[in-house]
N, CA, C and O atoms as a GROMACS GRO file, in nm:
protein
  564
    1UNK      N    1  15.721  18.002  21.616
    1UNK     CA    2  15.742  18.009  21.474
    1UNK      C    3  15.708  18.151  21.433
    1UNK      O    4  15.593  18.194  21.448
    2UNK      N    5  15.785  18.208  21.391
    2UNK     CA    6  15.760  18.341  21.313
    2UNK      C    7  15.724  18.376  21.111
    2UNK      O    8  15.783  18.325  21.016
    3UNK      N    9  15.638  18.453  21.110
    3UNK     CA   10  15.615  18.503  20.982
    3UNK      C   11  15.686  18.628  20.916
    3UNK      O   12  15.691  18.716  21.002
    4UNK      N   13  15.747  18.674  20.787
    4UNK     CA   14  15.792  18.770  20.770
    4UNK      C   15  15.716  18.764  20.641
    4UNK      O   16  15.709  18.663  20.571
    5UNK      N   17  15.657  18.883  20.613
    5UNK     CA   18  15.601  18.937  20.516
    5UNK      C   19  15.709  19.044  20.447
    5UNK      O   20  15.760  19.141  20.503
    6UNK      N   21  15.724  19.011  20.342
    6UNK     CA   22  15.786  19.100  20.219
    6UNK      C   23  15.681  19.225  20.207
    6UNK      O   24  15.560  19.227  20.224
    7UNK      N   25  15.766  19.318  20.175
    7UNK     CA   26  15.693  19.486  20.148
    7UNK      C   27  15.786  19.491  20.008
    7UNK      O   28  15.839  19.600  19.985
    8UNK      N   29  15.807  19.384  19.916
    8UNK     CA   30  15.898  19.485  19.783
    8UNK      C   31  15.758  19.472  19.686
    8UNK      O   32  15.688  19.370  19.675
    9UNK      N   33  15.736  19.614  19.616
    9UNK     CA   34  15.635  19.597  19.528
    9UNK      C   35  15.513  19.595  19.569
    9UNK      O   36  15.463  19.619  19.679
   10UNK      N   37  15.452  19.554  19.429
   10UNK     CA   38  15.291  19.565  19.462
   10UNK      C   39  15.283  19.431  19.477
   10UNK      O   40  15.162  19.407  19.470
   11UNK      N   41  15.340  19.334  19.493
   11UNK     CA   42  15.288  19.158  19.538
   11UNK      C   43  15.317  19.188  19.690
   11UNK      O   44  15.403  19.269  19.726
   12UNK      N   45  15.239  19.117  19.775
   12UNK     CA   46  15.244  19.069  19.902
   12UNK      C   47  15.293  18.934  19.903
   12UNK      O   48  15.200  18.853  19.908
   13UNK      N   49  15.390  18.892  19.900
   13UNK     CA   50  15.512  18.830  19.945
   13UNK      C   51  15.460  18.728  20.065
   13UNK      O   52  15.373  18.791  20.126
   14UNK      N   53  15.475  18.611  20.119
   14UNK     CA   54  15.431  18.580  20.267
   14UNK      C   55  15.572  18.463  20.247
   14UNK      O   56  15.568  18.364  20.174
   15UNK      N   57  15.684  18.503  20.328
   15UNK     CA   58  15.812  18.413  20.364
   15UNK      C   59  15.772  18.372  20.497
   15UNK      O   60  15.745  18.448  20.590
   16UNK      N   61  15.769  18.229  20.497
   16UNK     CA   62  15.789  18.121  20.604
   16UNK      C   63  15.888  18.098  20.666
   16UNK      O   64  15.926  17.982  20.657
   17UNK      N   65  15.960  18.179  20.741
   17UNK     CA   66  16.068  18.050  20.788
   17UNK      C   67  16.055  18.074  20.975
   17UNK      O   68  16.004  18.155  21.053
   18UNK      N   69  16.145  17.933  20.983
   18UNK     CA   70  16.145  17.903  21.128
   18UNK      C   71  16.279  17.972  21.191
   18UNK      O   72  16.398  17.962  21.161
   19UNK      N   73  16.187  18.073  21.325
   19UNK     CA   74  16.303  18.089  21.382
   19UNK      C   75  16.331  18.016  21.500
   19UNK      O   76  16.261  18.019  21.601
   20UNK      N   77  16.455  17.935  21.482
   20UNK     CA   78  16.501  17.860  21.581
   20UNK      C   79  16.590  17.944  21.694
   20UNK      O   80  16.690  17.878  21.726
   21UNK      N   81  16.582  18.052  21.753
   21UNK     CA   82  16.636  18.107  21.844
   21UNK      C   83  16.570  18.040  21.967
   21UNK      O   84  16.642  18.001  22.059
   22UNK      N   85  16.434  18.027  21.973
   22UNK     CA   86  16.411  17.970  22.075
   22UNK      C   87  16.436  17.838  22.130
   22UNK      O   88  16.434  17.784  22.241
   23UNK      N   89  16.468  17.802  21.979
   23UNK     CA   90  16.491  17.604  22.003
   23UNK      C   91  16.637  17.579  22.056
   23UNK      O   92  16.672  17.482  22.122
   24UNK      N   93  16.727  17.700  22.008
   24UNK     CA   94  16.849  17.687  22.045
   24UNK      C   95  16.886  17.738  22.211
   24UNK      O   96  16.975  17.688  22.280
   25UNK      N   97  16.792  17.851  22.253
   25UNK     CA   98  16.782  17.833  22.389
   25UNK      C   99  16.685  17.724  22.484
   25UNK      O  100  16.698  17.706  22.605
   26UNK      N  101  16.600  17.668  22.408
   26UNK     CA  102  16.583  17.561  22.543
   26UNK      C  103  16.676  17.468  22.528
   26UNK      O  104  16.730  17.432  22.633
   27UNK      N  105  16.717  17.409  22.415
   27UNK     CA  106  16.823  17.345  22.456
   27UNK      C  107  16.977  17.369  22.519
   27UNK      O  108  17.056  17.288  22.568
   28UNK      N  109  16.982  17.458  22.505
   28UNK     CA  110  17.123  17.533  22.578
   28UNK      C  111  17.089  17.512  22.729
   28UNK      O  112  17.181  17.460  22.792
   29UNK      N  113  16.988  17.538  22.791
   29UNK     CA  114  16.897  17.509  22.931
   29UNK      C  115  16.902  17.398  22.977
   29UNK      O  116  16.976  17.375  23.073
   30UNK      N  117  16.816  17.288  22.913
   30UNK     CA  118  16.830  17.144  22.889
   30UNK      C  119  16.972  17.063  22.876
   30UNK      O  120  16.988  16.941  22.884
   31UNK      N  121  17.063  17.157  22.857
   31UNK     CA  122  17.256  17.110  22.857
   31UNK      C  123  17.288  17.160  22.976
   31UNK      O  124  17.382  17.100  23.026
   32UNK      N  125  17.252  17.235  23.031
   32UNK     CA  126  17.284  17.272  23.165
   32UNK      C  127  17.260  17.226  23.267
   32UNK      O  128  17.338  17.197  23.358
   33UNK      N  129  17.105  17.212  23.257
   33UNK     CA  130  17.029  17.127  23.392
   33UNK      C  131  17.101  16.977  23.367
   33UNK      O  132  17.080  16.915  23.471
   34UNK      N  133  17.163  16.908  23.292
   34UNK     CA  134  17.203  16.809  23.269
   34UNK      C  135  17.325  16.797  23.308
   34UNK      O  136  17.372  16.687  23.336
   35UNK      N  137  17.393  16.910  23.316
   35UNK     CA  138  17.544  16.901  23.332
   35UNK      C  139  17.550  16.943  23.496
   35UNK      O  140  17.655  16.952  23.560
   36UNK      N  141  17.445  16.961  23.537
   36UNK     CA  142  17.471  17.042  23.683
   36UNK      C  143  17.383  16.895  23.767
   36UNK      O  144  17.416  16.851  23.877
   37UNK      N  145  17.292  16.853  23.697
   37UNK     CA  146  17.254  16.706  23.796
   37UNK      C  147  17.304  16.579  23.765
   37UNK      O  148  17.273  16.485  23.839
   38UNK      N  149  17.423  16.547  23.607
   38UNK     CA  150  17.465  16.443  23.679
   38UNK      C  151  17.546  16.411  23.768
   38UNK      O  152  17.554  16.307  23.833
   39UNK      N  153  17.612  16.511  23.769
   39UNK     CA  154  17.743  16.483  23.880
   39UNK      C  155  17.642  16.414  24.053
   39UNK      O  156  17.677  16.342  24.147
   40UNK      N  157  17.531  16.476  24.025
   40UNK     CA  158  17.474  16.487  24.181
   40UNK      C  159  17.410  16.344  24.184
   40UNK      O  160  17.411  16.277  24.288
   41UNK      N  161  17.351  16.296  24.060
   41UNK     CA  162  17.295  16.193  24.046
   41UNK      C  163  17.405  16.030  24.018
   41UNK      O  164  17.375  15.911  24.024
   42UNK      N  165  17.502  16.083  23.995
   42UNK     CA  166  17.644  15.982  24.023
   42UNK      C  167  17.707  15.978  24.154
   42UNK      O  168  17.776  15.882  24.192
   43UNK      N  169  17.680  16.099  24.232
   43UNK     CA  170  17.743  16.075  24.373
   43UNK      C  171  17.660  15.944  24.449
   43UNK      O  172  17.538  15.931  24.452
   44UNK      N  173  17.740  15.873  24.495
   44UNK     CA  174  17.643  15.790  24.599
   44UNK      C  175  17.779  15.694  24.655
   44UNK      O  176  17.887  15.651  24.614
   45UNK      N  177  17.676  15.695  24.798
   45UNK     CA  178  17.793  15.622  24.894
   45UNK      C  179  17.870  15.484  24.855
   45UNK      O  180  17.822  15.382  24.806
   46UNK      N  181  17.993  15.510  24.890
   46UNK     CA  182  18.091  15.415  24.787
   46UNK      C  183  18.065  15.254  24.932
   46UNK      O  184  18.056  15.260  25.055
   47UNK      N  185  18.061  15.155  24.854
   47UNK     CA  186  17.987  15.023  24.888
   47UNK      C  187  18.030  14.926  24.848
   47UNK      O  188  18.036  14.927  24.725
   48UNK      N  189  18.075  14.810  24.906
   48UNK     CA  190  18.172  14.666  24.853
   48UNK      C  191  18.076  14.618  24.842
   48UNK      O  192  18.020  14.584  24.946
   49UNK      N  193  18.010  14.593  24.714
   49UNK     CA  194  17.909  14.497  24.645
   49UNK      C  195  17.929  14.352  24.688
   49UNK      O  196  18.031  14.327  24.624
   50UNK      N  197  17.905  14.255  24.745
   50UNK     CA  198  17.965  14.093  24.747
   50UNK      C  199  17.978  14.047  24.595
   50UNK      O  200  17.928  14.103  24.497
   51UNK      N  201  18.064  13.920  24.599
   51UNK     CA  202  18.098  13.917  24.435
   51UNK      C  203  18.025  13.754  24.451
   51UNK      O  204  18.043  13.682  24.549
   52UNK      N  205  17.938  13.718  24.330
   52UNK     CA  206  17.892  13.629  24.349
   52UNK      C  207  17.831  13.547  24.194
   52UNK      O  208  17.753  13.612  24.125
   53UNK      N  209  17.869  13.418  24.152
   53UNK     CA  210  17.893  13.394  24.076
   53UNK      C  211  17.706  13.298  24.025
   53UNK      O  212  17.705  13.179  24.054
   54UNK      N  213  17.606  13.340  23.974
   54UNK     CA  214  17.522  13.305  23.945
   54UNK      C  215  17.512  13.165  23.832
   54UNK      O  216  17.575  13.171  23.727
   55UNK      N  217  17.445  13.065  23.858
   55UNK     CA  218  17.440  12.987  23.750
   55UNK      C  219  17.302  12.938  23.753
   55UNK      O  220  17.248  12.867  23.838
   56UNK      N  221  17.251  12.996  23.633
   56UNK     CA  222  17.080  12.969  23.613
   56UNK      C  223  17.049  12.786  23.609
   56UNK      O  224  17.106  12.689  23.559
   57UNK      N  225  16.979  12.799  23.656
   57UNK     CA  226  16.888  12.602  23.669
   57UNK      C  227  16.865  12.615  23.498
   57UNK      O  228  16.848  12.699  23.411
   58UNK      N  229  16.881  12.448  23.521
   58UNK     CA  230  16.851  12.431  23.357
   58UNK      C  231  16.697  12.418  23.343
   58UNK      O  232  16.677  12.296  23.347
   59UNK      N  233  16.594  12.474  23.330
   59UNK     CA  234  16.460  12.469  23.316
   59UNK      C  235  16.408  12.437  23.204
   59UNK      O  236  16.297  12.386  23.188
   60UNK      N  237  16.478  12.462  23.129
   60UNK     CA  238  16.424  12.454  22.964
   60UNK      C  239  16.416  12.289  22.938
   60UNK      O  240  16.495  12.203  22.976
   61UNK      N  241  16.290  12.275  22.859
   61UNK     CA  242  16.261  12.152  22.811
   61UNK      C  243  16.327  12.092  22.696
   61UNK      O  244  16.389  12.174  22.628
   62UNK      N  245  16.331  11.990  22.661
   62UNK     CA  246  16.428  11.960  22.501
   62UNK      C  247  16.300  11.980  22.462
   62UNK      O  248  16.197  11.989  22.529
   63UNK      N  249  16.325  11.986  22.307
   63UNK     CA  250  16.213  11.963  22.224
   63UNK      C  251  16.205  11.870  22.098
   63UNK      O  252  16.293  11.846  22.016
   64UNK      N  253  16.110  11.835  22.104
   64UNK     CA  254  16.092  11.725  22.010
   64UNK      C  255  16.009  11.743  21.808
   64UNK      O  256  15.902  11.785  21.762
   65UNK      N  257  16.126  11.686  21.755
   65UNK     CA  258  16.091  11.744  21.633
   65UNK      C  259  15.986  11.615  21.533
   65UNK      O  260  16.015  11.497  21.516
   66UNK      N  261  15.888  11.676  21.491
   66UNK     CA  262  15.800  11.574  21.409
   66UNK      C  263  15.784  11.653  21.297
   66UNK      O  264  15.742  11.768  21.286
   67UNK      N  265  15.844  11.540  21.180
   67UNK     CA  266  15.862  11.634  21.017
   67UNK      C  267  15.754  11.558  20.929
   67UNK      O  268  15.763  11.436  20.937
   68UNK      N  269  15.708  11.581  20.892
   68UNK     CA  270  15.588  11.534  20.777
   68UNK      C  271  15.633  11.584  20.624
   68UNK      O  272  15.653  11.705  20.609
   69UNK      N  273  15.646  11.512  20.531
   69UNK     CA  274  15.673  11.514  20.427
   69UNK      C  275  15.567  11.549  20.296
   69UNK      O  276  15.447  11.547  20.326
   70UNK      N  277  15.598  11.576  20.171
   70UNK     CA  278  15.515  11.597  20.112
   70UNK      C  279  15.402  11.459  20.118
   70UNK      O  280  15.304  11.486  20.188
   71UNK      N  281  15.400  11.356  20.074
   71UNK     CA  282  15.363  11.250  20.059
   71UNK      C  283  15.265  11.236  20.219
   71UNK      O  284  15.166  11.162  20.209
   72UNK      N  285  15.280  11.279  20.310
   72UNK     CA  286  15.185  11.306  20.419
   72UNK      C  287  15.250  11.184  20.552
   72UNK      O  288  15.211  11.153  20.664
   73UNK      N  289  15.369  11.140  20.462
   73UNK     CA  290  15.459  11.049  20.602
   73UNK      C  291  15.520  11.114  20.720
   73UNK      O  292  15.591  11.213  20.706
   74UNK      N  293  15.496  11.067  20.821
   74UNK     CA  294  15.545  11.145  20.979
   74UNK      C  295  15.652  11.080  21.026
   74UNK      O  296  15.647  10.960  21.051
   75UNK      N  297  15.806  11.180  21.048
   75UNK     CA  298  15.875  11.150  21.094
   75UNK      C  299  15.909  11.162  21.230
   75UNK      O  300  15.905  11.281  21.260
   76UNK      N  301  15.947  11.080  21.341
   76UNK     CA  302  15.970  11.129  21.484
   76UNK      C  303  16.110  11.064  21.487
   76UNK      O  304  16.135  10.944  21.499
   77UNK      N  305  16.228  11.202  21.470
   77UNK     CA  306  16.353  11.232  21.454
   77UNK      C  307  16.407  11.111  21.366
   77UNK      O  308  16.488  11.024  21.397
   78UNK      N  309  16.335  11.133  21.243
   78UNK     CA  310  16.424  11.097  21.118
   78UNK      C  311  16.358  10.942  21.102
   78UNK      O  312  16.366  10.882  20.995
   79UNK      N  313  16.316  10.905  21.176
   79UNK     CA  314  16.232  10.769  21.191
   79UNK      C  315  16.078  10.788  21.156
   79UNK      O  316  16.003  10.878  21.195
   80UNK      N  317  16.047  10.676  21.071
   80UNK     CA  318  15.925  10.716  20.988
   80UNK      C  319  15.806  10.673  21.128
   80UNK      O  320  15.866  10.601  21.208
   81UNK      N  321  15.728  10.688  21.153
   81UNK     CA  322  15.649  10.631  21.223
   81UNK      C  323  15.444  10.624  21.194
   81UNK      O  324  15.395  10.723  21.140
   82UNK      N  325  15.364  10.524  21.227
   82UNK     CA  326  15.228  10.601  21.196
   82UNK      C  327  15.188  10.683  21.332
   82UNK      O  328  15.250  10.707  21.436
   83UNK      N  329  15.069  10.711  21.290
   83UNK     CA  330  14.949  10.784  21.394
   83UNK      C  331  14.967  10.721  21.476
   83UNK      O  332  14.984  10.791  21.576
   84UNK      N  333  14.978  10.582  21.507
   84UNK     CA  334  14.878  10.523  21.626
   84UNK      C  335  15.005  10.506  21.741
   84UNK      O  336  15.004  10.494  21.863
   85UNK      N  337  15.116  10.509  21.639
   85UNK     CA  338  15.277  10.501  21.730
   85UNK      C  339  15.277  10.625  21.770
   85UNK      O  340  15.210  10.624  21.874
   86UNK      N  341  15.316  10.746  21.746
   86UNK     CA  342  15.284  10.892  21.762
   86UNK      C  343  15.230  10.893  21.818
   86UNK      O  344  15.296  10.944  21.908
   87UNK      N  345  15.070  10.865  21.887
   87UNK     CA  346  15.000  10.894  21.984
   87UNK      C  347  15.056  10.864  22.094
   87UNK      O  348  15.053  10.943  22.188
   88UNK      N  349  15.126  10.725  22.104
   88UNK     CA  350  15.150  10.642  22.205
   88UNK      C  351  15.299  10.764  22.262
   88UNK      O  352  15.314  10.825  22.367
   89UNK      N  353  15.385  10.758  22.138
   89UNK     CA  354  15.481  10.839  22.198
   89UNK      C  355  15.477  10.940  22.267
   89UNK      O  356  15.526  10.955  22.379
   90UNK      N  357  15.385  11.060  22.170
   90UNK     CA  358  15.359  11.217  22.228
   90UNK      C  359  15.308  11.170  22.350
   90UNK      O  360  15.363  11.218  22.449
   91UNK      N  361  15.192  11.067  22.376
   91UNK     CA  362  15.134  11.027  22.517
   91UNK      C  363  15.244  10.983  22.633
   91UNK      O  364  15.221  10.976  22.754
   92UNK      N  365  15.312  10.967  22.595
   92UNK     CA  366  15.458  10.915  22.696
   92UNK      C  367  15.555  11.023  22.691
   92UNK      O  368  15.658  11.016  22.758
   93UNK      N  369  15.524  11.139  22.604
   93UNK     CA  370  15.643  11.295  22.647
   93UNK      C  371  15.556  11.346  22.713
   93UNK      O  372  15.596  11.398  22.816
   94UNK      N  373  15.433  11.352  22.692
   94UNK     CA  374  15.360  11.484  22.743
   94UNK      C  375  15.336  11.420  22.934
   94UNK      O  376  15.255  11.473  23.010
   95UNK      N  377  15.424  11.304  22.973
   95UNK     CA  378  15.388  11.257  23.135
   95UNK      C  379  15.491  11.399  23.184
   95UNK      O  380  15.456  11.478  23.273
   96UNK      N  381  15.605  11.409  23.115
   96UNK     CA  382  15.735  11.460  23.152
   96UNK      C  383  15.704  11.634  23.223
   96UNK      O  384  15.632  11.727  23.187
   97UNK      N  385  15.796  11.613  23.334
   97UNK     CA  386  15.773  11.776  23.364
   97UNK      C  387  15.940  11.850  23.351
   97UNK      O  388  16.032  11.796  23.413
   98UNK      N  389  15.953  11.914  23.307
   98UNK     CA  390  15.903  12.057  23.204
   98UNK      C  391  15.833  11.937  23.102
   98UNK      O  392  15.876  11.822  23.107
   99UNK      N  393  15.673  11.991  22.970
   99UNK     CA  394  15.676  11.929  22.911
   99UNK      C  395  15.740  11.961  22.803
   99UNK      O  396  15.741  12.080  22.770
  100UNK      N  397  15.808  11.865  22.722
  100UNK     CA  398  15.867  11.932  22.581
  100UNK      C  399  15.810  11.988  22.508
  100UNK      O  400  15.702  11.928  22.500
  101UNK      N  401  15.808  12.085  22.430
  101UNK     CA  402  15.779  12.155  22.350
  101UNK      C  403  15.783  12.048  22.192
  101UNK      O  404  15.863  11.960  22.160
  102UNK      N  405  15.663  12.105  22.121
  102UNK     CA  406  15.675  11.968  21.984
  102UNK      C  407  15.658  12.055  21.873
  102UNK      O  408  15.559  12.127  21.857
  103UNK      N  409  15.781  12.045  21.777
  103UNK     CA  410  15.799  12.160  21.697
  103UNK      C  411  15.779  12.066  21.520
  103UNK      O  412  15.840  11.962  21.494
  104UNK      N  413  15.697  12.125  21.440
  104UNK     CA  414  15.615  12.063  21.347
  104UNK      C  415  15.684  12.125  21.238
  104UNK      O  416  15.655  12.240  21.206
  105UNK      N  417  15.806  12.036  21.153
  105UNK     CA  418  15.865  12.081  21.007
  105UNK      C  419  15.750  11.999  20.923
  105UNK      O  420  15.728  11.879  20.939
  106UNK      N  421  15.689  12.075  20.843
  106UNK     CA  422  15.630  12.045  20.724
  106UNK      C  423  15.671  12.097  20.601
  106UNK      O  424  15.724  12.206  20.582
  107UNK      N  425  15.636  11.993  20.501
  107UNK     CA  426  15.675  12.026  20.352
  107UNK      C  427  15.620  12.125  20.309
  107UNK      O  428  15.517  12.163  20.366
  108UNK      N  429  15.672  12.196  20.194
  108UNK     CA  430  15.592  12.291  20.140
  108UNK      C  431  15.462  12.264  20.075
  108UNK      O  432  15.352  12.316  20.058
  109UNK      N  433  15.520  12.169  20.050
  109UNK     CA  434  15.363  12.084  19.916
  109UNK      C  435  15.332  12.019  19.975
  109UNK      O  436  15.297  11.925  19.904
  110UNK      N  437  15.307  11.983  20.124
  110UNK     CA  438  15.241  11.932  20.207
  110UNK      C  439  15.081  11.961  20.252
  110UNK      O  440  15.070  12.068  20.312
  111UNK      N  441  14.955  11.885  20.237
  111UNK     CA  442  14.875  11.946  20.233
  111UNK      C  443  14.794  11.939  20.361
  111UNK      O  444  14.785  11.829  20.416
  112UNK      N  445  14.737  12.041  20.413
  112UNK     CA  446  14.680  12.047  20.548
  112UNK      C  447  14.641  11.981  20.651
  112UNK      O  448  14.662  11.996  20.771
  113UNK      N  449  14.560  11.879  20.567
  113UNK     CA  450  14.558  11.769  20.649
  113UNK      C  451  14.630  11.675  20.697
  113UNK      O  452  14.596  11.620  20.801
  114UNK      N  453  14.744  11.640  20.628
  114UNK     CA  454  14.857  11.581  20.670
  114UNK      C  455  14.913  11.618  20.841
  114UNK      O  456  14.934  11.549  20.941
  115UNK      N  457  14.922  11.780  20.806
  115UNK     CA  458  14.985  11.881  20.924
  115UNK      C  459  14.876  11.854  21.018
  115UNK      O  460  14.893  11.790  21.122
  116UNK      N  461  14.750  11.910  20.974
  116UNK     CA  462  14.647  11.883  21.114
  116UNK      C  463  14.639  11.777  21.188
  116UNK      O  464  14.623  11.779  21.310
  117UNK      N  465  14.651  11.658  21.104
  117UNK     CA  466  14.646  11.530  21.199
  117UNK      C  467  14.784  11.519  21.284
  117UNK      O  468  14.792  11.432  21.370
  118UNK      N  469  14.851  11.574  21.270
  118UNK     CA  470  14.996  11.584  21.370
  118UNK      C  471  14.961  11.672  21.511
  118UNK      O  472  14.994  11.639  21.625
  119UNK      N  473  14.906  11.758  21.484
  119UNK     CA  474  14.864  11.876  21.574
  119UNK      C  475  14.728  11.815  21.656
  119UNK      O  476  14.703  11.837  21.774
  120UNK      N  477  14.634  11.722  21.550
  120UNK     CA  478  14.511  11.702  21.669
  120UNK      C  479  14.556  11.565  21.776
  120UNK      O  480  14.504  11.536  21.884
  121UNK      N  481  14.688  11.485  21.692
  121UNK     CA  482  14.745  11.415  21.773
  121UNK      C  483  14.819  11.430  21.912
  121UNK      O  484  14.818  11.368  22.019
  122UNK      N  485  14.888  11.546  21.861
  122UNK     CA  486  14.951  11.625  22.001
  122UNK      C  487  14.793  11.680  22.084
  122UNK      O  488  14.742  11.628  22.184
  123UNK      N  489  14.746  11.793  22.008
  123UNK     CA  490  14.615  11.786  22.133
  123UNK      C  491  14.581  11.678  22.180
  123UNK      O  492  14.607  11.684  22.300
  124UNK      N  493  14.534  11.575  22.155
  124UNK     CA  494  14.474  11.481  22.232
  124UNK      C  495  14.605  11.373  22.303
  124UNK      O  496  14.571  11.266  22.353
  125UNK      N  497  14.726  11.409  22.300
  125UNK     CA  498  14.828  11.364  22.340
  125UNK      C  499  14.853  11.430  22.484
  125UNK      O  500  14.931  11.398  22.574
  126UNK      N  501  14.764  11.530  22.478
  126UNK     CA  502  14.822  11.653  22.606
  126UNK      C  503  14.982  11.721  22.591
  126UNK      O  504  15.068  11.756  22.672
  127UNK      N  505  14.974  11.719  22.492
  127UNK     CA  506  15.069  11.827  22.430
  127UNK      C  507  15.044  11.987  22.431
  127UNK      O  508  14.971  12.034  22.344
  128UNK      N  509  15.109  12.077  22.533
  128UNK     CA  510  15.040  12.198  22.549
  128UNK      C  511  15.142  12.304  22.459
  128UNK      O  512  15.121  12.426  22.464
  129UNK      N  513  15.221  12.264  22.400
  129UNK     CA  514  15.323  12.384  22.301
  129UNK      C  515  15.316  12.312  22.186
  129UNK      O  516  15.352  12.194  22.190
  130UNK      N  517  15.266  12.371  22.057
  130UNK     CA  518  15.317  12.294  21.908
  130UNK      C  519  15.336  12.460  21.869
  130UNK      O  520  15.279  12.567  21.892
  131UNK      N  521  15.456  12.408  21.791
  131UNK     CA  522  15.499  12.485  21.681
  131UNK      C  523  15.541  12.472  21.561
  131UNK      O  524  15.614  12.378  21.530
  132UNK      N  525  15.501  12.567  21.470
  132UNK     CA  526  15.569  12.501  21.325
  132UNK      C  527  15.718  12.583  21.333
  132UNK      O  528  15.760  12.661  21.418
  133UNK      N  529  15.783  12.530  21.202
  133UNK     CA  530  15.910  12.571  21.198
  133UNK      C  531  15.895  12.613  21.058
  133UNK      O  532  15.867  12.516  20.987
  134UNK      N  533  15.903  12.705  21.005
  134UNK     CA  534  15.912  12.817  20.856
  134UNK      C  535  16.106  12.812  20.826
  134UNK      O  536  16.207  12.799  20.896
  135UNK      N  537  16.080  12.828  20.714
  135UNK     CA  538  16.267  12.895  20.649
  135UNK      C  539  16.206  13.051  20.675
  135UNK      O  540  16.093  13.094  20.649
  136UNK      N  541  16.308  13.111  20.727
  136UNK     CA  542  16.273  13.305  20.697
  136UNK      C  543  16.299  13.340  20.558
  136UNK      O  544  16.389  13.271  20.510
  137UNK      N  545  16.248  13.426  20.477
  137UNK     CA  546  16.311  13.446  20.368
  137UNK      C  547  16.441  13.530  20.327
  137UNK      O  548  16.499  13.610  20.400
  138UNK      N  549  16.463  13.508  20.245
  138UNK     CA  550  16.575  13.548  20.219
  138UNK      C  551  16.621  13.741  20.223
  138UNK      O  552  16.548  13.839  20.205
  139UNK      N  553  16.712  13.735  20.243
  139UNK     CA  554  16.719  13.904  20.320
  139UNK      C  555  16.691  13.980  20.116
  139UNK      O  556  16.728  13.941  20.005
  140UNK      N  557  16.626  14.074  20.156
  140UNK     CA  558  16.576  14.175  20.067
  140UNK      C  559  16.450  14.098  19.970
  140UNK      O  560  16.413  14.132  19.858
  141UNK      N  561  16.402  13.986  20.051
  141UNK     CA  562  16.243  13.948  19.983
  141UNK      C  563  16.140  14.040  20.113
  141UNK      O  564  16.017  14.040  20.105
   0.00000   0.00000   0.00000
């Protein structure tokens, strides 16, 4: 970076500017070394790849949705059910290997405890994934 000091007058002057001569030669350098190693770095011995058609295992678990309502009622897929059924169920997914994943829609005006007793059910169900499910908001909130 260079300084140029003004000499007009009796003020001392102090002009800032950047001289980019140097910025424009390393990169002129940096275009070169680039243009002279890819060619070298694209050469390589020409090779019949085998052609071979991959199909991934289905590993993934289904997942199971439990919705709780404002009113603090638990649904297991659209079917109202209590606690003591829910236990029994989550206790009969969580034998399964992959285990399913148990994904928790709650109301907005749903109040905590409602949600927690779903979640300490799955813990003690041996349920090792819970998740809730959120709306994202709306684009530009």
């Amino acid at each position: 970076m260079a300084m140029n000091v003004a000499q007009e007058g009796d003020e001392d002057e102090i002009i800032a500017a950047i001289n980019t001569t140097p910025l424009v030669d390393v990169m002129l350098v940096l275009l070169i070394i680039f243009l002279i190693t890819i060619p070298v770095v694209t050469h390589t011995v020409p090779v019949q790849l085998p052609k071979e058609t991959v199909s991934p295992l289905q590993t993934r678990p289904q997942s199971i949705e439990i919705a709780v309502n404002k009113n603090g009622d638990i649904f297991w897929d659209e079917r109202r059910v209590d606690a003591a059924a829910l236990l029994a169920q989550l206790k009969a997914v969580s034998q399964k290997s992959p285990q399913p994943e148990v994904h928790v829609r709650g109301d907005q005006a749903t109040h905590y405890e409602f949600i927690g007793r779903v979640v300490t059910l799955c813990e003690r169900a041996g349920i090792e994934k819970v998740s809730f499910i959120t709306q994202p908001p709306a684009r530009g909130e």
